[in-house]
C-alpha positions as CSV (number, residue, x, y, z in Angstrom):
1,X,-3.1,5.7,-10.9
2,X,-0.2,7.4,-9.4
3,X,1.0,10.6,-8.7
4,X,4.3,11.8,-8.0
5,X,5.4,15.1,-6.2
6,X,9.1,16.2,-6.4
7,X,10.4,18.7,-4.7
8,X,14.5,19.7,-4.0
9,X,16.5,20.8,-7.0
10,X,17.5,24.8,-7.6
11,X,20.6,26.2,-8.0
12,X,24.5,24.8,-6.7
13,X,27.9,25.7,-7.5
14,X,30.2,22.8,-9.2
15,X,31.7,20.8,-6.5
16,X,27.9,21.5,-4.5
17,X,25.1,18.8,-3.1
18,X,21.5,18.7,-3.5
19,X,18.9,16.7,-2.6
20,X,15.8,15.6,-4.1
21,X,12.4,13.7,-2.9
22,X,9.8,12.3,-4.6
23,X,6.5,11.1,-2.9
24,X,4.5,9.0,-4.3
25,X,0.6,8.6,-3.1
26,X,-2.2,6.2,-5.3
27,X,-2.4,3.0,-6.1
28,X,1.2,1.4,-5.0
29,X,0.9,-1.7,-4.4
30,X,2.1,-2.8,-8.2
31,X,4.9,-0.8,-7.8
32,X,8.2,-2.6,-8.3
33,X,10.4,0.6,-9.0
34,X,11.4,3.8,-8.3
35,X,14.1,6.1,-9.4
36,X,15.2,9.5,-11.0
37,X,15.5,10.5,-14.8
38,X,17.2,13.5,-16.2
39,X,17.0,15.7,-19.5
40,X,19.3,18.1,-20.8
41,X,18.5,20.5,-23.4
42,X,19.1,19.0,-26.6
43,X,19.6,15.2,-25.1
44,X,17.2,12.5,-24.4
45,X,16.2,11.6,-20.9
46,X,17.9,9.9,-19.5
47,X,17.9,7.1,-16.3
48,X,20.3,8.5,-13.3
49,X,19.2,6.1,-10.7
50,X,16.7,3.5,-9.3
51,X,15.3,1.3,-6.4
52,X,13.8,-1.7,-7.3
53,X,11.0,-2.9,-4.7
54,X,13.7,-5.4,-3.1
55,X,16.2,-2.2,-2.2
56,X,18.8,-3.2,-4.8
57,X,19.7,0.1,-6.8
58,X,21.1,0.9,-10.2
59,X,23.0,3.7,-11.5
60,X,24.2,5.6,-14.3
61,X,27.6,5.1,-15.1
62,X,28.1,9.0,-15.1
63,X,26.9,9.4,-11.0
64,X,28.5,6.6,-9.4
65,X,30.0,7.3,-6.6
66,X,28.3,11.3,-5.8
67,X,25.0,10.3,-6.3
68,X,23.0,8.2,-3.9
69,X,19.3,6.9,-4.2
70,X,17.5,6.0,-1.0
71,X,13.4,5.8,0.4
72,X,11.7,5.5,3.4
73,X,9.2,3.2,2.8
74,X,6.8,4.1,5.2
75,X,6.5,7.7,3.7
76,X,6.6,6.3,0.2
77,X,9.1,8.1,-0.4
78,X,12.4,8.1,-2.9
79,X,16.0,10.8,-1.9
80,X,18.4,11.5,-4.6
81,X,21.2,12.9,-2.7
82,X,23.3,14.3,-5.2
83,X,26.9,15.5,-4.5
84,X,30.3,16.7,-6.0
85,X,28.3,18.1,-8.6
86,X,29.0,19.0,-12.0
87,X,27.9,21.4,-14.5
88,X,26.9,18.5,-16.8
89,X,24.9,17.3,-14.3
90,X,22.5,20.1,-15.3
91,X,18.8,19.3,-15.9
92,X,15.4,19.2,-15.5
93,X,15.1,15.7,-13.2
94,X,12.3,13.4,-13.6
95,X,10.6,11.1,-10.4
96,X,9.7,7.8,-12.2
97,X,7.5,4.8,-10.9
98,X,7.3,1.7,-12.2
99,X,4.3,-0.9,-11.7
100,X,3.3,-4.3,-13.6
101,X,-0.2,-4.7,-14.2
102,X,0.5,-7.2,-17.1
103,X,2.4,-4.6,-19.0
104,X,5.1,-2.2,-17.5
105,X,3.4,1.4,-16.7
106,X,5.5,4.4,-16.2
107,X,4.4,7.2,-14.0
108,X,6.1,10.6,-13.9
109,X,6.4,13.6,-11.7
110,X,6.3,16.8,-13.2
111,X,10.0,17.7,-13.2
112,X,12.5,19.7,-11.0
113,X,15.3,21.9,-12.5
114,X,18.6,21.5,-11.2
115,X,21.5,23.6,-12.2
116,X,25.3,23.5,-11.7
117,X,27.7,26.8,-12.0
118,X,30.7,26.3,-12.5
């Protein structure tokens, strides 16, 4: 098993930054992935960015270039350091962990709200 604790998120103002950390404790060593969903009311959830275990990272197509994913490995830990914000990028974000055990398992944190005024 593995459990994720967010914290970060809250309120910003369009044009804003936040961050957001996700630590991971349990069994890790399967891992081979870590990264940020979000989910909007009315929308699925979506992926907004991840580390794979070799430190390359993906992103949405929508956060290129504001957002940044990061960890510190000996923390177990993931960042999202989001900026330029944008009311759109309003929702509740998701800490996700990936691990192979034969089949892919997904863990999730409980989910942070984040909200963008404009």
């Amino acid at each position: 098993q593995v459990q994720l604790v967010e914290s970060g998120g809250g309120l910003a103002q369009s044009g804003g930054s936040l961050r957001l950390s996700c630590a991971a404790s349990g069994s890790l060593f399967r891992l081979f992935a870590m990264g940020w969903f979000r989910q909007a009311p009315g929308k699925q959830r979506e992926l907004v960015a991840e580390i794979i275990s070799d430190g390359s990272t993906n992103y949405a197509d929508s956060v290129k270039g504001r957002f940044t994913i990061s960890r510190d490995i000996a923390k177990n830990t993931v960042f999202l350091q989001m900026n330029s914000l944008k009311p759109e990028d309003t929702a509740v974000y998701y800490c996700n962990a990936r691990a192979r055990s034969g089949v892919i398992q997904d863990y999730w944190g409980q989910g942070t709200q984040v909200t963008v005024s404009s």
